[in-house]
N, C-alpha and C positions, 0 to 999 in steps of 0.2 A: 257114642251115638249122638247127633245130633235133631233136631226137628221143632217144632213146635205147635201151639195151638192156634188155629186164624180162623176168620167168622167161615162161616160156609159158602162159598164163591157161587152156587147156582140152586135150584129147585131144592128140594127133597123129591129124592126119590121112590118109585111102592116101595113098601113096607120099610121104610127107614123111621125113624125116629127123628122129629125136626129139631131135635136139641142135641141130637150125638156130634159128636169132636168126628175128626176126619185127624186119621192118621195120614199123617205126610213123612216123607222119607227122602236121605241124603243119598243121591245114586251117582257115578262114576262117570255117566254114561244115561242122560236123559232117553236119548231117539232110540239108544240099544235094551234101557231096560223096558220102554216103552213098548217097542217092537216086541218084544219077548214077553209081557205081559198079554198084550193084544192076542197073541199066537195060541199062547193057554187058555184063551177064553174068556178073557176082562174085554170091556167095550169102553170106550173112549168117552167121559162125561165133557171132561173140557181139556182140547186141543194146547198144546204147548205154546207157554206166552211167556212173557219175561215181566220180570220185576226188576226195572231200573237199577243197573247199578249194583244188584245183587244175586239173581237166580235165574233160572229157566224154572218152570213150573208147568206141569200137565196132572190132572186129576181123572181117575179110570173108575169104573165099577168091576168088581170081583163075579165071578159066577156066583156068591152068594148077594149077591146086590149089595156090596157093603163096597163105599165110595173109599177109595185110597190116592193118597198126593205121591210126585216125587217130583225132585229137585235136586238141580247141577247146579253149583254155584259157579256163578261166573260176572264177575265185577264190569266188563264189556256191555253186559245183557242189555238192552234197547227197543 
């Protein structure tokens, strides 16, 4: 499993905790688990961006309002 812990990229959201970790995750396939996340019900906090040189990165909220990452690597990213 890969991932790790990074400051919190936007607001806090209701009822979150402005100290909680945001769990981020290695996916295969950014736009499709995206897409797939959106579909069940998560709404889009912040829109897919790149980290130079190292990832694609997009952060959603769950239908329980709890903020989750995921990330393609991809050394291209720009």
């Amino acid at each position: 499993m890969m991932g790790g812990l990074l400051r919190r990229p936007g607001s806090v959201q209701p009822f979150q905790a402005p100290n909680a970790f945001v769990v981020t995750l290695l996916v295969s396939s950014l736009d499709e688990t995206k897409d797939r996340a959106l579909g069940a019900g998560a709404k889009l906090a912040m829109d897919k961006f790149a980290i130079p040189g190292l990832d694609w990165t997009a952060y959603l909220i769950d239908t329980e309002l709890n903020i989750f990452g995921l990330f393609q690597e991809d050394a291209a990213a720009a």
